[in-house]
C-alpha positions in Angstrom: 0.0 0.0 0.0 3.2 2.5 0.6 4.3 1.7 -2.7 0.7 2.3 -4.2 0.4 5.7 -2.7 3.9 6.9 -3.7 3.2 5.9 -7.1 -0.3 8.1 -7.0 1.3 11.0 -5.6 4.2 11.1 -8.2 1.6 11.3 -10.5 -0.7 13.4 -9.0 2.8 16.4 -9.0 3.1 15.5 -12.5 -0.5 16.2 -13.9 -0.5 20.2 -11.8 -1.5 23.3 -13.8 1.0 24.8 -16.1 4.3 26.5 -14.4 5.5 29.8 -16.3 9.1 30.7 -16.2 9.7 34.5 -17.4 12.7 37.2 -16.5 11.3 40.7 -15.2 13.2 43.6 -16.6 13.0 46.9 -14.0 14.4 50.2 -15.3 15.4 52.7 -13.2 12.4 54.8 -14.2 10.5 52.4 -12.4 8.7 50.6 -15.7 8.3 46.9 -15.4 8.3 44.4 -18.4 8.3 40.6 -18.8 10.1 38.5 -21.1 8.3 35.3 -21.2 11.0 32.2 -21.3 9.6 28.8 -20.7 6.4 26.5 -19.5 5.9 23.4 -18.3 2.8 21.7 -19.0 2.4 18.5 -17.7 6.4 17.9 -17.2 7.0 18.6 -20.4 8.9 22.1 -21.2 7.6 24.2 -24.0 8.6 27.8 -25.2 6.5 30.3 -23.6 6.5 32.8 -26.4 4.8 30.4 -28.8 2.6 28.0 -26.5 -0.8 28.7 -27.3 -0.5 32.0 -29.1 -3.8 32.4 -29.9 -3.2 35.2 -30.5 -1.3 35.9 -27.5 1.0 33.0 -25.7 -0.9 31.5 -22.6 2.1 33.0 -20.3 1.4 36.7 -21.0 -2.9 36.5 -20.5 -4.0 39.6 -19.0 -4.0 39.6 -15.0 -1.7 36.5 -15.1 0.6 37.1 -11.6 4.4 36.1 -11.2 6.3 36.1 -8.3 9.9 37.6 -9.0 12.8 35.2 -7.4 16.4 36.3 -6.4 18.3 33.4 -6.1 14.9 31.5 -4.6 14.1 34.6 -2.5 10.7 36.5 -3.3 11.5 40.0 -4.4 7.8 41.1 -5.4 4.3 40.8 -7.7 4.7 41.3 -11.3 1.0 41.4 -13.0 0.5 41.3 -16.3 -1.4 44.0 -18.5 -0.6 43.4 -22.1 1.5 41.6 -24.6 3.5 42.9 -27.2 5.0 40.9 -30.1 8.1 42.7 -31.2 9.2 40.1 -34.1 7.8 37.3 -35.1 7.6 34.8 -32.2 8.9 37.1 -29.4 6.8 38.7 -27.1 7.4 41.1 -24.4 4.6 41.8 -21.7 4.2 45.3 -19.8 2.4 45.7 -16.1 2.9 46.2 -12.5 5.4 45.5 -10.4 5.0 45.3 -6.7 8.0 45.0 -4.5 8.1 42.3 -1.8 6.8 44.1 1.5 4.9 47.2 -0.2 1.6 45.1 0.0 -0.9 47.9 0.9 -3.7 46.8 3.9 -6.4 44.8 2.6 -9.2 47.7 3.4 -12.1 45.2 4.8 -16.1 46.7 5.1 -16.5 45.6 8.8 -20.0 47.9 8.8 -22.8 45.7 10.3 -25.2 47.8 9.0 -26.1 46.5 5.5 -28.1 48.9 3.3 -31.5 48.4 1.8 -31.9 46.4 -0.4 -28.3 45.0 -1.2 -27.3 41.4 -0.9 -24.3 39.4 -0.2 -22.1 39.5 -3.6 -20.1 37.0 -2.1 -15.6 37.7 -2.1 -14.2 40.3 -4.3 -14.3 40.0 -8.3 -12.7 41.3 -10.6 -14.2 43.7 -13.2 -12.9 44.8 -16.0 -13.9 47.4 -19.2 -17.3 48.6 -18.2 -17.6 47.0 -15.0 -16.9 49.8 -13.7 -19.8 52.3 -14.3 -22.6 52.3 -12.7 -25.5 50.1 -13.1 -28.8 51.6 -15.5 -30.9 50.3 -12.9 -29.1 52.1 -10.3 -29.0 55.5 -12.5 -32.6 55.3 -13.5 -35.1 58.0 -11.9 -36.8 56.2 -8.9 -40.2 55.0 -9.9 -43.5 55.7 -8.2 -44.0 54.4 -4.8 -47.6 54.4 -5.3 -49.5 51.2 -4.7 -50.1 49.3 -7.4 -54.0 49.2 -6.6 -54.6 53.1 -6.6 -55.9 54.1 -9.6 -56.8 57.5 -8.6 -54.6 60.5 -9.6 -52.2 61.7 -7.1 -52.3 65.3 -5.2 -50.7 67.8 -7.1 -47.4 68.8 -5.5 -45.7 72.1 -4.9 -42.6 70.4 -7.0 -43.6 70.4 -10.4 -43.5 66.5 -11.8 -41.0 65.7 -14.2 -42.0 64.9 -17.3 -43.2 61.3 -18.0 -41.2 58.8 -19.4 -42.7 56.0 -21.8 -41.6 52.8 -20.7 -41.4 51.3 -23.9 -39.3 54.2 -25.9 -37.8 56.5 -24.0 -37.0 59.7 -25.4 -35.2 63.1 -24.0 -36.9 66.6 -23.2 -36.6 68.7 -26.6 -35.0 70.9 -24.4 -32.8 68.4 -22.8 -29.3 68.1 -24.1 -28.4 64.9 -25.6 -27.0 62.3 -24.0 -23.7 60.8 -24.1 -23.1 57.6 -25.8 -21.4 54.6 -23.7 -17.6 53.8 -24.8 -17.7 50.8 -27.1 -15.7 48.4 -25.0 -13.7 45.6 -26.6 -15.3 41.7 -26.1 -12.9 40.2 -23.5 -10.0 38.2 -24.3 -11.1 34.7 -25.8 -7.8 33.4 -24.1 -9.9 34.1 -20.7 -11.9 30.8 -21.6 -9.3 28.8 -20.8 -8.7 27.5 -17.5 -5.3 26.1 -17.8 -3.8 30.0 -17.3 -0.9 30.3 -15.6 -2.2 32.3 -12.0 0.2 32.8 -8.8 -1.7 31.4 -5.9 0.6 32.9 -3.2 -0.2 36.4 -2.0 -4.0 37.1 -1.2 -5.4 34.3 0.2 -8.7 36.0 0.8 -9.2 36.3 -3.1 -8.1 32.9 -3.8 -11.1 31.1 -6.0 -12.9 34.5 -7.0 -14.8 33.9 -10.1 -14.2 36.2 -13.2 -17.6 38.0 -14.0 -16.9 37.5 -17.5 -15.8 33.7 -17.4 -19.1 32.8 -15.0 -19.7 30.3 -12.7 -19.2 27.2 -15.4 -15.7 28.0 -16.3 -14.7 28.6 -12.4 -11.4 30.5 -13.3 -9.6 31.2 -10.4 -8.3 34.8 -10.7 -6.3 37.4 -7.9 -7.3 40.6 -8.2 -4.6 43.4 -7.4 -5.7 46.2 -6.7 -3.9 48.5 -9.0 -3.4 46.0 -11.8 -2.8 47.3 -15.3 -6.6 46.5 -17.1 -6.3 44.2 -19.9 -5.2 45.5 -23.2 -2.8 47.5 -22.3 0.3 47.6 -24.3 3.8 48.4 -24.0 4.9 51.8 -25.5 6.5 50.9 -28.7 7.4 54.6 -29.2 10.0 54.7 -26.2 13.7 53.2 -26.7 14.5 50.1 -23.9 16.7 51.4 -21.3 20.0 50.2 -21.6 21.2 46.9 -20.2 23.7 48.8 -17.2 20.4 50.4 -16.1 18.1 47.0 -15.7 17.5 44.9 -13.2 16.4 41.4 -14.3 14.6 39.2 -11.5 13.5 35.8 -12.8 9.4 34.9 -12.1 7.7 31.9 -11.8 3.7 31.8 -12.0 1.8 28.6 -10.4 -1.1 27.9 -9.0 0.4 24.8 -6.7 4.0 24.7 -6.8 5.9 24.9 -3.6 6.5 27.8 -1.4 10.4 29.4 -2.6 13.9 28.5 -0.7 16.9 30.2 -1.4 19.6 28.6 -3.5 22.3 30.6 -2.0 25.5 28.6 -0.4 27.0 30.8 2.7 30.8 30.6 2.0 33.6 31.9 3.9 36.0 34.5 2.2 39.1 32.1 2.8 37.3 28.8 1.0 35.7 31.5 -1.8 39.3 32.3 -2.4 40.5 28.4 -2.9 37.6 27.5 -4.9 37.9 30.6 -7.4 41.3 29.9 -7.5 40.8 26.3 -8.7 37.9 27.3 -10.7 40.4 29.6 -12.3 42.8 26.8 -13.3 40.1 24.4 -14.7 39.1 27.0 -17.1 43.1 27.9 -18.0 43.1 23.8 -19.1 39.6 24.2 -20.6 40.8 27.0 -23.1 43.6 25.4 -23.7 42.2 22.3 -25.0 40.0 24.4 -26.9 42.6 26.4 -28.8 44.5 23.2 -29.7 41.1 21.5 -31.1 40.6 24.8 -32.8 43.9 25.4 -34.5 43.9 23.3 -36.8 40.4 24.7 -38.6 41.5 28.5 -38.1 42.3 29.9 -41.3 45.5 32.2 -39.9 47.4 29.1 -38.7 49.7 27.8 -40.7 51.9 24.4 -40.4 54.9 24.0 -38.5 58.2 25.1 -40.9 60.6 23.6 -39.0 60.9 20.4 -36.6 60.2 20.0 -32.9 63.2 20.5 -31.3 64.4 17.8 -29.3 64.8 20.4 -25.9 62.0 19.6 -23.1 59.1 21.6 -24.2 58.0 24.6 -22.2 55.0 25.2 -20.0 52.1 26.3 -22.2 51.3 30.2 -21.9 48.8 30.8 -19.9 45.5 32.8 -20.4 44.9 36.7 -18.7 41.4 36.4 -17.1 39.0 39.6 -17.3 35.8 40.4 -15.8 35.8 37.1 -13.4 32.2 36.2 -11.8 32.3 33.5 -9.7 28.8 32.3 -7.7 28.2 29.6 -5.3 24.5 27.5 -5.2 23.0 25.0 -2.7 20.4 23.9 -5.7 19.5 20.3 -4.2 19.5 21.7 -0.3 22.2 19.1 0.6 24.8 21.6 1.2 26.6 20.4 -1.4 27.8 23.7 -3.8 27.5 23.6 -7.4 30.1 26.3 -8.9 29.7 28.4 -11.5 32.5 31.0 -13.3 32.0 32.9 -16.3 35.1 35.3 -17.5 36.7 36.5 -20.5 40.3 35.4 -21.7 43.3 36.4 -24.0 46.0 34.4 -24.5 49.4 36.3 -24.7 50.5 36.8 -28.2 54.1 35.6 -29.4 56.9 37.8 -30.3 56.5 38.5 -34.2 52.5 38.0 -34.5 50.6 40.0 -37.0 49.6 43.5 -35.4 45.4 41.8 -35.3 44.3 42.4 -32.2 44.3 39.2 -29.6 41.2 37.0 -29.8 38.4 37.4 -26.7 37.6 34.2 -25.3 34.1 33.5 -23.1 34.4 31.0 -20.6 31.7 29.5 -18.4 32.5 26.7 -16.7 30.0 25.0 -13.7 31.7 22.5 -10.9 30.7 20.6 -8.4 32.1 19.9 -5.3 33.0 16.0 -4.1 33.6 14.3 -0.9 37.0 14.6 -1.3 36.7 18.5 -1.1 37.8 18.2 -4.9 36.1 19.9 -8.1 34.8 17.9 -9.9 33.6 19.4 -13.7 30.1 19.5 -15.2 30.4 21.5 -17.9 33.4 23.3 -19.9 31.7 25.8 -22.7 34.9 28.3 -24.5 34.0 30.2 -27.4 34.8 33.3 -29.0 33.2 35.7 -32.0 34.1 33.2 -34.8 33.2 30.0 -33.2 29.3 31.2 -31.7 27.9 29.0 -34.3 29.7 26.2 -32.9 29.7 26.4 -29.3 26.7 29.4 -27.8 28.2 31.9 -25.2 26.4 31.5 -21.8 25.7 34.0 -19.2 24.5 33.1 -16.5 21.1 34.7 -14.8 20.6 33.5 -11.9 18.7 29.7 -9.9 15.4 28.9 -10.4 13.3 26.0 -9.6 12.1 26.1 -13.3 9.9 22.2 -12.7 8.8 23.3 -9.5 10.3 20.3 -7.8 11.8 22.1 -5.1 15.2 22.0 -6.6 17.4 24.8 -8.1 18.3 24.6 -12.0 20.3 27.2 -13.7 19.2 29.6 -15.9 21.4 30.9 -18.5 21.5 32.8 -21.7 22.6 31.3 -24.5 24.2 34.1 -27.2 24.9 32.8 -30.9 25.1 33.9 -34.2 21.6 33.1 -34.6 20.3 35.1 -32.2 19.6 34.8 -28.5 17.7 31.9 -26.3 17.6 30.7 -22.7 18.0 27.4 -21.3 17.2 26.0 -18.2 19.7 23.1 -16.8 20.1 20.6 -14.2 22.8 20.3 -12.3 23.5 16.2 -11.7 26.6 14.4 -10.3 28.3 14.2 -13.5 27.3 16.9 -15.9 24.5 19.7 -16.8 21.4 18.0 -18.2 19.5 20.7 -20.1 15.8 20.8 -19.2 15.0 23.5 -22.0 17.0 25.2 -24.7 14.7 27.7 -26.7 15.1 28.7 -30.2 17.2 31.4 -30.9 16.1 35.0 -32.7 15.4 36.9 -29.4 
């Protein structure tokens, strides 16, 4: 019976609502937009820009709520307003961002007076488009409070009547001026139909379950009002320029309804063991480029055969590459205390006396370890490239951990840089290597 109930729980995780990974860009003028990366639906990874773009992908739905993640700790509420498709097949969503903590007081009616009249509406919904303005029945002129048996005509008045209004075709005073038309407002999304949207249960739990007025009680979508949510159909500004990278802040966001609560991914390390582990971090990437070069060589078009033989002297030390802009993180992904590495740098390798006046070759590096029992690193993945090679081998740059599968473990989230264009991919750190769990198509 253990066994049997195991097996129905595994599957019971694997058949949850659809999990939305997306990276939250904030610009220092405060403007908030999401770049929608991956989904998994039914433990299977698809790209979130495309899924269900009818016509807009299922992760960028109106009102659809992520919760932005540093390093597995909640940083605040992004909420979607609309979807923008810059070229074909990427999308970029504008809303509101609410920083973790700025959560205003739910304002609760505690009156226990209730008026006339008005009933229980049951928990907040929310409205959208003409929602909003008031009821006809509640703008109408109030109607005769005479009984319905009376027939006789009623006492004149000091206040002289206003004029009667035929029931059937109601018409303005000649001497009235005419009345405003109502704003046409747009049919609601048809994507709102669907009740496999991606919706961020955390938050509000007051407002958990509340029924969209224009979905109705059949459909049952679950929606989370925010207060100040950007109404759907909002779009980005096309007209404005994007801020520059040095001046964004990128937060990766997940969305799910029943995925477990965050944890961070950080690993506390002191300065001394930071210092050793860069260090040898450091000198598995020399070895890494080196390799590279020499399985390289022989396709670059500059290099030419030796002229002359080897001598028979002891050969010297291979130079050694110059590292540059050096990032070096440390994760707890699995929550085993057990650190997974990860360096990214740039390299040059020093040029010999006589080369051509070219200027030296960049290398990327990006390199992810792991660390054994035997306090030794052991490597997962090795990825050098440089301008002429991106075809070949993708630069990575890391973003940040994410539990992508909502599994409770970390993955890393990187972005993959080619000469086709630019991707993400989300990958699993295992004993051995990096097992990617998605790899989107490149164009970004």
């Amino acid at each position: 019976m253990q066994i049997a109930s195991t097996q129905v729980a595994k599957k019971n995780k694997e058949t949850k609502g659809p999990r939305a990974l997306g990276l939250v860009e904030l610009s220092s003028d405060g403007r908030a937009r999401l770049i929608p990366i991956a989904i998994m639906v039914d433990g299977k990874f698809y790209d979130a820009g495309a899924y269900k773009a009818s016509p807009v992908p299922l992760a960028l739905w109106s009102e659809t709520v992520y919760e932005g993640e540093k390093t597995g700790v909640p940083q605040g509420l992004f909420t979607v307003g609309g979807a923008l498709q810059t070229t074909p097949g990427n999308w970029l969503a504008d809303g509101k961002w609410r920083p973790a903590g700025s959560e205003p007081k739910t304002k609760k009616s505690m009156s226990t007076k209730p008026k006339m009249g008005d009933e229980d509406e049951g928990p907040p919904k929310l409205r959208r488009g003409d929602s909003d303005k008031p009821d006809a029945a509640k703008t109408a002129p109030p109607a005769s409070t005479q009984p319905a048996g009376d027939k006789k005509t009623p006492a004149p008045s000091t206040t002289p009547a206003p004029p009667a209004v035929s029931s059937t075709s109601p018409q303005p005073p000649k001497d009235s001026a005419p009345t405003e038309k109502p704003p046409v407002v747009a049919p609601p999304n048809a994507n709102d139909d669907d009740p496999n949207r991606p919706i961020l249960k955390r938050g509000k739990p007051e407002t958990e379950g509340a029924a969209h007025p224009e979905v109705g009680a059949s459909t049952g979508v679950p929606r989370r009002p925010m207060g100040d949510a950007v109404r759907a159909g909002a779009k980005p500004d096309a007209t404005k320029p994007d801020a520059k990278k040095n001046n964004l802040q990128t937060i990766p966001a997940i969305s799910d309804a029943g995925g477990p609560e965050p944890r961070p991914y950080s690993y506390d390390i002191k300065p001394d063991e930071e210092q050793k582990y860069r260090k040898g971090m450091l000198g598995l990437a020399a070895d890494a480029l080196v390799a590279r070069i020499k399985e390289i060589s022989p396709a670059t078009p500059s290099a030419k055969p030796a002229t002359r033989p080897a001598t028979p002297r002891r050969q010297p030390r291979p130079p050694q590459p110059t590292f540059d802009d050096v990032q070096f993180r440390a994760f707890d992904l699995w929550n085993t205390n057990e650190p997974v590495f990860v360096l990214s740098a740039t390299a040059h390798m020093p040029q010999a006396a006589g080369a051509s006046a070219e200027p030296p070759i960049t290398y990327y590096i990006t390199l992810v370890a792991k660390k054994n029992i035997y306090d030794e690193l052991r490597k997962l993945y090795a990825g050098v490239t440089d301008d002429h090679h991106l075809d070949d081998t993708p630069r990575l740059e890391l973003i940040d951990a994410v539990d992508a599968d909502g599994d409770g473990r970390g993955e890393l989230l990187f972005r993959r840089i080619s000469d086709a264009g630019k991707s993400w991919g989300v990958y699993r750190a295992g004993a051995d290597q990096l097992f990617p769990l998605f790899e989107g198509t490149p164009g970004q």
